[in-house]
C-alpha positions as CSV (number, residue, x, y, z in Angstrom):
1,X,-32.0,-86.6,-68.1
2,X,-31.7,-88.9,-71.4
3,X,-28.6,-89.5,-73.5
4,X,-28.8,-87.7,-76.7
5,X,-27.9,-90.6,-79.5
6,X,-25.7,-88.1,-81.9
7,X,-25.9,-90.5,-84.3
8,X,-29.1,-89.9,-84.8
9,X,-29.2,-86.6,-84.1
10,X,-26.7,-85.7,-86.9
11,X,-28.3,-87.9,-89.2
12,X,-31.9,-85.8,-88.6
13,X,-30.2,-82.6,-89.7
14,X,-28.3,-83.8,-92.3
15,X,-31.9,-85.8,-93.6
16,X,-33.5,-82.3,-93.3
17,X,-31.2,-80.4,-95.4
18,X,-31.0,-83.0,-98.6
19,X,-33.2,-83.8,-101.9
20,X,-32.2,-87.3,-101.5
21,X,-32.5,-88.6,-97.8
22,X,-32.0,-92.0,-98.3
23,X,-28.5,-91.7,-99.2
24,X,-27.8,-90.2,-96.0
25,X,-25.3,-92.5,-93.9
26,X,-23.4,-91.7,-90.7
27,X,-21.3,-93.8,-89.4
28,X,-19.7,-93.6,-85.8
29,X,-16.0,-94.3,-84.8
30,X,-15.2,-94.2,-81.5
31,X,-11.8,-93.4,-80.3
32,X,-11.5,-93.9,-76.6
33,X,-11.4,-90.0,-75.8
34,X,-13.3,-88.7,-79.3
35,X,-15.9,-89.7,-81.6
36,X,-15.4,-89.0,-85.5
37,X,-18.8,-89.1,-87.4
38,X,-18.8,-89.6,-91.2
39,X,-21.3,-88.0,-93.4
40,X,-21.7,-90.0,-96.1
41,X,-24.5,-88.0,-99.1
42,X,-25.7,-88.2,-102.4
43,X,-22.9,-86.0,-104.8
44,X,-26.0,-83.9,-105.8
45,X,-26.4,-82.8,-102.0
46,X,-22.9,-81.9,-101.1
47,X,-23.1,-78.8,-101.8
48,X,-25.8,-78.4,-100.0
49,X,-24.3,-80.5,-97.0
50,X,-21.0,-78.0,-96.8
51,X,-23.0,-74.9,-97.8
52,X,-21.5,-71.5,-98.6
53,X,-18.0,-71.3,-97.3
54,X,-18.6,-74.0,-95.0
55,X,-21.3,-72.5,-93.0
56,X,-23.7,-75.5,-93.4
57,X,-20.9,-78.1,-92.0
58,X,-19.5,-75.7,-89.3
59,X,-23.1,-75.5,-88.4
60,X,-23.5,-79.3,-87.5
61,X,-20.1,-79.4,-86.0
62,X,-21.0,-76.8,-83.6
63,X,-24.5,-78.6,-82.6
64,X,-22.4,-81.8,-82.1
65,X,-19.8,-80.5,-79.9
66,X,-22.5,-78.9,-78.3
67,X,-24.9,-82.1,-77.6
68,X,-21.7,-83.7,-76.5
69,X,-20.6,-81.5,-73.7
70,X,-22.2,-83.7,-71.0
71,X,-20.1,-86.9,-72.3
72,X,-16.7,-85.1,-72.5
73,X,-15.6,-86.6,-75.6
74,X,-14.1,-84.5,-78.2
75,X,-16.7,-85.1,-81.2
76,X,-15.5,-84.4,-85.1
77,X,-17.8,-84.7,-88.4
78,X,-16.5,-85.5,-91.3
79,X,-18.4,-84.8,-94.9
80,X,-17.4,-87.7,-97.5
């Protein structure tokens, strides 16, 4: 079975919920045991991003710490 990328895979979603995609960057830092992802968007689309009460953002969390389960990292997005 392949490696899921989670880059990539974050960076999809967040593409998917934005007006203006190309200001969409994730970065990666790796951490020995965890992996922090940064969410960079347009200020326009941060709301959009976090949605109501968070439920956007704990969405994406909870389909990253799911897609990472196989690697046994502790994974954590961060919305700037």
């Amino acid at each position: 079975m392949e490696q899921i990328d989670l880059k990539s895979l974050i960076e999809i979603l967040v593409k998917a919920l934005v007006d203006n995609s190309d200001a969409v960057i994730v970065s990666e830092q790796d951490q020995g045991q965890s992996v922090t992802y940064e969410v960079t968007v347009d200020p326009d689309d941060l709301a959009r991003v976090i949605g109501k009460q968070g439920r956007v953002a704990n969405a994406l969390r909870t389909v990253a710490k799911a897609a990472a389960i196989k690697s046994q990292k502790n994974v954590y997005v961060k919305i700037l």
